[in-house]
C-alpha positions as CSV (number, residue, x, y, z in Angstrom):
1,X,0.0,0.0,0.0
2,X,2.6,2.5,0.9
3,X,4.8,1.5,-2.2
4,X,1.4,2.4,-4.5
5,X,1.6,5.6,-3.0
6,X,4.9,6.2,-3.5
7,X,4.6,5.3,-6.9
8,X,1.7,7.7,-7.7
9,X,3.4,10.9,-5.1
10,X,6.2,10.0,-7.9
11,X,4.1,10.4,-10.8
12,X,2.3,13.0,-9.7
13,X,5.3,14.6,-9.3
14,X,6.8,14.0,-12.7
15,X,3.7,15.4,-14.3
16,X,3.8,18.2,-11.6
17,X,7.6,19.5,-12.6
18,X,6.7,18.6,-16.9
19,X,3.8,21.3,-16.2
20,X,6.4,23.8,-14.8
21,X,9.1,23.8,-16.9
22,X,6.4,23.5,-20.4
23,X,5.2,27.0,-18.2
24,X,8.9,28.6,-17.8
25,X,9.6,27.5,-21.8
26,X,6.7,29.4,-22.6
27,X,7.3,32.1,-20.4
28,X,10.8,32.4,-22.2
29,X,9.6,32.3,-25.8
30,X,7.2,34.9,-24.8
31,X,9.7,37.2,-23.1
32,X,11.9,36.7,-26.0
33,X,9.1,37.7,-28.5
34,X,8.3,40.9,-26.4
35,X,12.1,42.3,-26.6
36,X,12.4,41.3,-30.3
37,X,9.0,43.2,-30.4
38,X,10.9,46.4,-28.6
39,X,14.4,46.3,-30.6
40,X,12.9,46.1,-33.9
41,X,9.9,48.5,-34.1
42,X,11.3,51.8,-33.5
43,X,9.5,55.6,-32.7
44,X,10.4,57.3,-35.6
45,X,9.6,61.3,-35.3
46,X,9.5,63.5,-37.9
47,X,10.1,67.4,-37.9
48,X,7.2,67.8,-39.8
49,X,5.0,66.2,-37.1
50,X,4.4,62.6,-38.7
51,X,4.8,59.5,-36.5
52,X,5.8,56.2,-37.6
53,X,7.2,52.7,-35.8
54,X,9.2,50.5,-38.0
55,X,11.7,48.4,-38.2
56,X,15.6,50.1,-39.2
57,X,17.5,48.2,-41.7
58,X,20.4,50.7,-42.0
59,X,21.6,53.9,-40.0
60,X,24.1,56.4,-41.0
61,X,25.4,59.6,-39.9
62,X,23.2,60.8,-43.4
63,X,20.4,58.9,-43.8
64,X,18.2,55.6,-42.5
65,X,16.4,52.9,-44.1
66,X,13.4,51.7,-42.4
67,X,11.4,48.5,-43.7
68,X,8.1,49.4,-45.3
69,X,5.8,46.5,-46.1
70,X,8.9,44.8,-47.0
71,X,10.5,47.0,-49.1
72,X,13.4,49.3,-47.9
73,X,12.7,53.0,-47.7
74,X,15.1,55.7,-46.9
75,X,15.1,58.8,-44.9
76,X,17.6,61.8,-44.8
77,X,18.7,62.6,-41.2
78,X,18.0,66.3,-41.3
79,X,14.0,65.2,-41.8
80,X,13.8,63.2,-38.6
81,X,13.4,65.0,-35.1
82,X,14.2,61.5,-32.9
83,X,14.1,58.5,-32.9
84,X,13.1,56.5,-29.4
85,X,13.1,59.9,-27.9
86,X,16.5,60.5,-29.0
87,X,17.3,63.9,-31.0
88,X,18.7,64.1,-34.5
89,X,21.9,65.9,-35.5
90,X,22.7,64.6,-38.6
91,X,22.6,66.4,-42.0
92,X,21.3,69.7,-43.2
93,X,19.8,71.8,-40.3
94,X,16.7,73.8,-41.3
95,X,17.9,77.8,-40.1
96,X,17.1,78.9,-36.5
97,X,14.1,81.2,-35.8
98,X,16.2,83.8,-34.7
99,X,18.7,83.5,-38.3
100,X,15.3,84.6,-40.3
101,X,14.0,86.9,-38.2
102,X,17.1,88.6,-38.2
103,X,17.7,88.0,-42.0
104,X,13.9,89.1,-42.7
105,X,13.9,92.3,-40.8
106,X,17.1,93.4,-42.8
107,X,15.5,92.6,-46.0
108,X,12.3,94.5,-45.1
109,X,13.5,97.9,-46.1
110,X,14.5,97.2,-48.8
111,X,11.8,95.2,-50.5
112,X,8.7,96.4,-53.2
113,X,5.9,95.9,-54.0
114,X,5.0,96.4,-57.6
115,X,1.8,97.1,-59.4
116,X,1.8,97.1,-63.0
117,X,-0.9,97.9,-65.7
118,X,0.0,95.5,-68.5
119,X,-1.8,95.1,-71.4
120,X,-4.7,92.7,-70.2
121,X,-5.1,93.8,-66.6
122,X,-2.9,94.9,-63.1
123,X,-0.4,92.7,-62.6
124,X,1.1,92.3,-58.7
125,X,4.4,90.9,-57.5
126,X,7.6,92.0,-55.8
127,X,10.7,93.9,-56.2
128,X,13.9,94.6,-54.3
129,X,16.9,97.7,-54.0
130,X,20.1,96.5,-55.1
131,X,21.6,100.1,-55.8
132,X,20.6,103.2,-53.1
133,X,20.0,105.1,-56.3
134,X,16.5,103.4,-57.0
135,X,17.8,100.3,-59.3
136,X,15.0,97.3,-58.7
137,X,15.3,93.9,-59.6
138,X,12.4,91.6,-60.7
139,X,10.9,89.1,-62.8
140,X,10.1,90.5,-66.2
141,X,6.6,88.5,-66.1
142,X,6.0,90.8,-63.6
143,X,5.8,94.0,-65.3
144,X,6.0,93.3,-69.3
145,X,4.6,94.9,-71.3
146,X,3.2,97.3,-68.7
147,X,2.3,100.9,-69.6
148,X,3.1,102.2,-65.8
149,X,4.9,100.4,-62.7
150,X,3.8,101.3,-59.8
151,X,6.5,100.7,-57.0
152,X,5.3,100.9,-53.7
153,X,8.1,100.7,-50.5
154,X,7.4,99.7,-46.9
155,X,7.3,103.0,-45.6
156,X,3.9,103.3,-48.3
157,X,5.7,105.9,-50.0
158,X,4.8,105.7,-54.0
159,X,6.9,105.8,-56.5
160,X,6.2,105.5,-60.9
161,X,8.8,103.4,-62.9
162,X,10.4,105.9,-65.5
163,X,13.4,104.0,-66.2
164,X,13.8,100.4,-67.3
165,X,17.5,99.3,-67.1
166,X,17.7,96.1,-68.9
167,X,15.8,92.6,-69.3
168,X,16.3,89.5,-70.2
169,X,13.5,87.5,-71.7
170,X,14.8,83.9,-71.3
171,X,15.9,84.4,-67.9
172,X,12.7,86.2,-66.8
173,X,14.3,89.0,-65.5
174,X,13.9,93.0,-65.3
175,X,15.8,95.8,-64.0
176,X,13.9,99.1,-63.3
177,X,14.6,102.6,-62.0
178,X,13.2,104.6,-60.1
179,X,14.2,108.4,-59.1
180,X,15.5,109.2,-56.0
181,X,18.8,108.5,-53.7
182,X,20.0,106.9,-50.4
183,X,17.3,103.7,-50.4
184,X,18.6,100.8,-48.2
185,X,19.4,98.0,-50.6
186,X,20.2,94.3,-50.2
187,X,23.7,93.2,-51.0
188,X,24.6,90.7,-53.4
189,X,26.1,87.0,-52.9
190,X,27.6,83.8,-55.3
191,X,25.1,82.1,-56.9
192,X,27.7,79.8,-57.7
193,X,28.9,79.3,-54.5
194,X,25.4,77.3,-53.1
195,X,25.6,73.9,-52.0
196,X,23.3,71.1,-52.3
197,X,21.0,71.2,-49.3
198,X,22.5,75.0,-48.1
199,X,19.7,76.7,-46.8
200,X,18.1,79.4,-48.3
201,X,15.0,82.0,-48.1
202,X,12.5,83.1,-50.3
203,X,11.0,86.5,-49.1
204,X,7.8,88.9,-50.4
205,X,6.9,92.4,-50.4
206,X,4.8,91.9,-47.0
207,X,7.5,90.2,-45.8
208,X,6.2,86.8,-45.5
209,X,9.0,84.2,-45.8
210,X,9.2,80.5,-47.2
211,X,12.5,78.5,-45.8
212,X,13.8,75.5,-48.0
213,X,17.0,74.0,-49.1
214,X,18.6,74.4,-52.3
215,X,18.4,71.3,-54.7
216,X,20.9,72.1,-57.2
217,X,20.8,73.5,-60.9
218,X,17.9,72.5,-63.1
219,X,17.0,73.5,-66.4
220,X,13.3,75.5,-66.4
221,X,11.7,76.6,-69.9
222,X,15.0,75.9,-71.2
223,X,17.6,77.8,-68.9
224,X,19.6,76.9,-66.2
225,X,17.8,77.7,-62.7
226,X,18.2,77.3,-59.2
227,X,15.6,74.6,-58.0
228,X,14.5,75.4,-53.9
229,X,12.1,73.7,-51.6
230,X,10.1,76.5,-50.2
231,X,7.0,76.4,-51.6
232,X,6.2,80.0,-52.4
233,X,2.8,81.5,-54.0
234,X,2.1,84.3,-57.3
235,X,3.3,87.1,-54.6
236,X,6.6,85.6,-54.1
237,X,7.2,86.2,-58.4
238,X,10.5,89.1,-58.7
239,X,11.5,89.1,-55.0
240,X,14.8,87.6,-53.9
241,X,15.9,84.2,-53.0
242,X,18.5,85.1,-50.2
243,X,21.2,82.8,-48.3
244,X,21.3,82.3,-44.4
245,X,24.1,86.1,-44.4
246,X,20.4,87.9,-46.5
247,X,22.5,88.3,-49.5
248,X,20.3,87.5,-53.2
249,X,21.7,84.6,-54.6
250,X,18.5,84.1,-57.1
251,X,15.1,86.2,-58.3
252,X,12.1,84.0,-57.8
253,X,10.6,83.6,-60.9
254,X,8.2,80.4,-60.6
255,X,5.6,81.6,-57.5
256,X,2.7,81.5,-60.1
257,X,3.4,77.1,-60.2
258,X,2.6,77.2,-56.1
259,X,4.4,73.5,-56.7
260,X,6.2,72.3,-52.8
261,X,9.2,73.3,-54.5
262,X,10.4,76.8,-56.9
263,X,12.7,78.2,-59.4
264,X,15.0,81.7,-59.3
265,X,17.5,82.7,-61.6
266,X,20.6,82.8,-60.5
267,X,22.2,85.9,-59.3
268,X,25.3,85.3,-61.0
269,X,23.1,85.2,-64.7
270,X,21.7,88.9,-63.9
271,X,24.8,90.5,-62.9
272,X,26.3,90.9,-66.1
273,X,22.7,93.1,-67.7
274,X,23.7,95.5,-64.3
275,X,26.9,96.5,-66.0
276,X,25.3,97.9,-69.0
277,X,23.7,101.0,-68.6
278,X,24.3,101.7,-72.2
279,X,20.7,100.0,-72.8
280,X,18.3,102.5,-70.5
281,X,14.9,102.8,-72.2
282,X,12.3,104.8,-70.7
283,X,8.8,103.2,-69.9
284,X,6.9,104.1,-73.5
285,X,9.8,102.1,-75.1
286,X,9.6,99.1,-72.8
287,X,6.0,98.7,-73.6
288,X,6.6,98.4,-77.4
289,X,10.1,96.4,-76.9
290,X,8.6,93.0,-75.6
291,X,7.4,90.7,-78.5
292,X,3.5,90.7,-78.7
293,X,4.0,86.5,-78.5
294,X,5.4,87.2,-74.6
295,X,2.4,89.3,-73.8
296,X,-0.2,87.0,-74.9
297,X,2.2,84.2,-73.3
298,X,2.0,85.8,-70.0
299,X,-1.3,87.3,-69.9
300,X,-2.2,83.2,-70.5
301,X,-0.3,82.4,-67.8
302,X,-1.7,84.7,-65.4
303,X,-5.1,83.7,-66.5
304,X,-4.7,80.0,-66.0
305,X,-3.4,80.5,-62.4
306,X,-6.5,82.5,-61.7
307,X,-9.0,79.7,-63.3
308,X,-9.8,81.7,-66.1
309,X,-9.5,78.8,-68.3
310,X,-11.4,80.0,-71.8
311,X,-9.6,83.5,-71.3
312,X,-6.3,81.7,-71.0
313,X,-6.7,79.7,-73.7
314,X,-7.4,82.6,-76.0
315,X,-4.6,84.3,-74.9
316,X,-2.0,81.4,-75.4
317,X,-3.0,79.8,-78.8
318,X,-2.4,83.9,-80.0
319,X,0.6,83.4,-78.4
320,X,1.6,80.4,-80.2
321,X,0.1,81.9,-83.5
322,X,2.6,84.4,-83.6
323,X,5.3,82.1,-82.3
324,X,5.1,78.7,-82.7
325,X,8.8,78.4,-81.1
326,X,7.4,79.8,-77.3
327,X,7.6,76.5,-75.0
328,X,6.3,78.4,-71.8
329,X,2.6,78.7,-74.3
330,X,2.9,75.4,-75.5
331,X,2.9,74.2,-71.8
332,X,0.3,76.0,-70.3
333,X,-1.9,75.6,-73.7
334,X,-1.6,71.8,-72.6
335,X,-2.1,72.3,-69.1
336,X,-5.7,74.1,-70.4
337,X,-6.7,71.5,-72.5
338,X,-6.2,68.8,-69.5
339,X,-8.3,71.0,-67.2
340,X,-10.8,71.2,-69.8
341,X,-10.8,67.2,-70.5
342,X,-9.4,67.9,-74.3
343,X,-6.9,64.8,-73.7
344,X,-6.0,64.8,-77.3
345,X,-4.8,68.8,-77.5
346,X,-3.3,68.2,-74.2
347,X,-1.3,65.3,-75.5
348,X,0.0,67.5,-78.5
349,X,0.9,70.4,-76.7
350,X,3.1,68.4,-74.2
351,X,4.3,66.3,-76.7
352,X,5.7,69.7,-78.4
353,X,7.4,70.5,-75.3
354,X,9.1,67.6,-75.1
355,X,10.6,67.6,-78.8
356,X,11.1,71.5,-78.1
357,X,12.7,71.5,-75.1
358,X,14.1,68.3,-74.1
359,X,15.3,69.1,-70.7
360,X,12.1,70.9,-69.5
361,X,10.6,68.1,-66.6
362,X,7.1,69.1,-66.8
363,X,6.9,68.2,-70.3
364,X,7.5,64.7,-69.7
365,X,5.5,64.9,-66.1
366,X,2.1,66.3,-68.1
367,X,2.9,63.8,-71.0
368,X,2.9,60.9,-68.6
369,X,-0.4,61.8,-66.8
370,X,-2.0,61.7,-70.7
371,X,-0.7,58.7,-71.0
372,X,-1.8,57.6,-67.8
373,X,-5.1,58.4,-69.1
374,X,-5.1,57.0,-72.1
375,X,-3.9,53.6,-70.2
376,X,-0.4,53.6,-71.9
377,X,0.6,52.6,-68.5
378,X,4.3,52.0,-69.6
379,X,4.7,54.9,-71.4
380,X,3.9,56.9,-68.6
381,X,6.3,55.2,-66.2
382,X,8.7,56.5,-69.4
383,X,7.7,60.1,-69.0
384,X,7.6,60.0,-65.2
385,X,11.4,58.4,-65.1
386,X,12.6,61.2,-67.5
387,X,10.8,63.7,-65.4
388,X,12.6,62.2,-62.2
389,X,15.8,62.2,-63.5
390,X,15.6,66.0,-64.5
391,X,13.8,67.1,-61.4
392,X,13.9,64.4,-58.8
393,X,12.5,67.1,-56.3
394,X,8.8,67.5,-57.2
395,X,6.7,64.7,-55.0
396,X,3.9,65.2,-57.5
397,X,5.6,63.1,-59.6
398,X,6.5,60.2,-57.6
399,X,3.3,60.1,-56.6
400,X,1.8,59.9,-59.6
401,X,4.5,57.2,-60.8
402,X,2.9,55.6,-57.7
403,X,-0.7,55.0,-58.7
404,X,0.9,53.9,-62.3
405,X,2.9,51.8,-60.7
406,X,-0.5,50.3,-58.2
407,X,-2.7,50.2,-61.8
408,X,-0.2,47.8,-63.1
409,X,-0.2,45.4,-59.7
410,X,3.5,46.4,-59.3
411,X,3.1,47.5,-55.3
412,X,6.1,47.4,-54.1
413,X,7.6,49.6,-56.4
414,X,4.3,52.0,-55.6
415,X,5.2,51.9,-51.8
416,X,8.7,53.3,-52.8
417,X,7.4,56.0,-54.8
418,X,4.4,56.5,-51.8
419,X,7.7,57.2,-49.0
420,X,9.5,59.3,-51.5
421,X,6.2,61.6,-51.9
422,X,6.2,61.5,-47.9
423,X,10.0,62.3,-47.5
424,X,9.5,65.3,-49.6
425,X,7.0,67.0,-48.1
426,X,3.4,65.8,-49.4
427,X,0.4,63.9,-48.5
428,X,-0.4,61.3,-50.3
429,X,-4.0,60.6,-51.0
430,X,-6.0,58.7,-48.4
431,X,-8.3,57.4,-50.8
432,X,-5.5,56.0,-52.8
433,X,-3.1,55.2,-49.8
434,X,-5.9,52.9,-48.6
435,X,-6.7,50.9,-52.2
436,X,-3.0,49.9,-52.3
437,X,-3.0,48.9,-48.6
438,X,-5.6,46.5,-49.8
439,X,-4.1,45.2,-52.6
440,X,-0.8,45.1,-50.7
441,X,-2.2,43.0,-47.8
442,X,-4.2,40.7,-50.8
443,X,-1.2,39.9,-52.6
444,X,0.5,38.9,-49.3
């Protein structure tokens, strides 16, 4: 009897200790999922508020590489605040609040605000002093064309444009001059002494300001510009782009687009029309001087950004009936016929851009959302590649190589263009974000 019970104590027991250690295994694996769980998800932050827990494939002083639905995404350093709660250092820092107050409150003085009464209606934008004897400098879309300029300083004092010094109509650019001595002016810097990534600002009459980072020379309608992140709007057109010291480096010429990034022309292209004096004209002349074609060009362009879509269109096929050669008319003519669902035009007019100008981005970038369209799926990824590799700062086009990409079931490479919309600044839309979520999760 007592050796029975012994035997069962002993199986009991056996059974009792098999329980146990299956518990402290478990106990283990599940521990051990739990600090996987914490190494490889981490708090990403984002200085533009966005929140995100992944894993990191790579770090580097530069940049990090975070897994995205399996596929490798990366993310420059000077974008991300922390990272578990631990600040960033790395890469380009965006300027202190105390470098552009200081910077815009220098600049204030010396900047104008110009109203001109061109040929099909007032046209607005800034200027800025240069010279303390009353030499402006500003985009010529601005004022061409214009019967009387209207220059308007901070202190509201009025002053009419007699004088036009020189202008360049490739480079967009215009030099006026007004009468009168000792105005503050802005000094001038080394447009050829940017970096990639230096910081820059682009300042208005008002004195509102847009900070970004310089991308590098592109070519824009056919001349070589400096491409900028700060988004500015039509009130930004003629005023300076200015380095983190305030000195110009650029003249804003592309706040009309309102894209998340701009275009100025370099300082270093205007300096040379400053040196000849030889070619003052007074206002009368200036009217008659700019090619009929330019007017109607820009008189479409400034009807198109205010939605005036049958008036624009008049405006730009005159244009292009005088001269067939403009690629600024071609574009916007094609940009009109999108908006107004003429696919066909819109396909032509892009397609002339293209042949025209070969290194002009949104040629290809228009072209491949026609063909988009018109389903030519791979010949849209064609444009949208060509548009990359000239510009690979506009998110606009990543994202719309993105929902190419998701129409031809190729997610993964949609994801990638998804993050590089993100890194640079844009939303991506929900509607669409969710669809290739879907599809992504489907697939899986």
């Amino acid at each position: 009897m007592i050796s029975l019970c012994f035997k069962q104590f002993k199986s009991q027991l056996r059974r009792l200790l098999f329980c146990k250690i299956i518990n402290i295994i478990i106990l283990i694996i599940a521990l051990n999922f739990s600090l996987i769980g914490t190494v490889s998800a981490e708090t990403i932050i984002f200085k533009s508020g966005k929140k995100m827990e992944e894993k990191i494939l790579e770090r580097t002083s530069e940049y990090i590489k975070v897994d995205i639905y399996g596929v490798p995404v990366a993310y420059f350093m000077d974008e991300i605040a922390s990272i578990d709660g631990q600040e960033m250092q790395g890469g380009a820092s965006s300027i202190p609040k105390e470098i552009i107050l200081s910077v815009s409150d220098n600049a204030r003085s010396s900047l104008i605000s110009l109203k001109a009464q061109v040929p099909f209606g007032i046209s607005l934008g800034t200027g800025f002093i240069i010279d303390k004897k009353g030499i402006i400098l500003t985009a010529l879309h601005v004022v061409a064309g214009a019967k009387n300029i209207e220059a308007k300083l901070p202190d509201g004092s009025v002053y009419f444009v007699k004088k036009i010094v020189g202008y360049d109509t490739r480079r967009d650019v215009c030099i006026l001059k007004i009468d009168d001595n000792n105005f503050p002016c802005l000094p001038l810097g080394d447009s050829d002494e940017l970096k990639e990534r230096q910081s820059v600002l682009a300042i208005e009459a008002s004195s509102e300001y847009s900070e970004g980072l310089f991308n590098g020379y592109r070519e824009f309608q056919d001349e070589q510009c400096i491409s900028f992140t700060a988004p500015v709007k039509t009130g930004y057109s003629g005023g300076p782009l200015l380095d983190i010291k305030g000195r110009v480096v650029g003249i804003i010429i592309t706040g009309q687009l309102g894209k998340k990034f701009s275009y100025a022309t370099p300082i270093n292209l205007v300096k040379p029309l400053l040196l000849n004096s030889a070619n003052i004209i007074d206002i009368e002349r200036f009217t008659k001087a700019i090619s009929e074609s330019y007017l109607y060009c820009f008189a479409g362009e400034a009807a198109f950004n205010s939605d005036k879509l049958d008036l624009a269109l008049e405006f730009l096929e005159k244009a292009i009936s005088i001269d067939s050669n403009l690629t600024e008319a071609h574009l916007y003519l094609g940009m009109v016929y999108a908006q107004k669902n003429l696919i066909d035009r819109a396909f032509r007019e892009f397609d002339a851009v293209c042949s025209m100008a070969p290194r002009n981005y949104l040629g290809y970038y228009n072209r491949g959302i026609i063909n988009n369209e018109k389903g030519n799926f791979n010949q849209a990824i064609l444009d949208y590649n060509k548009a990359i590799e000239i510009e690979p700062s506009d998110p606009e086009v990543y994202h719309n190589r993105a929902y190419t990409y998701f129409l031809k079931k190729e997610y993964d490479k949609a994801w990638e263009d998804v993050h590089k919309t993100e890194q640079l600044g844009a939303k991506v839309n929900s509607k669409f974000l969710t669809n290739l979520k879907e599809e992504s999760r489907r697939e899986k």
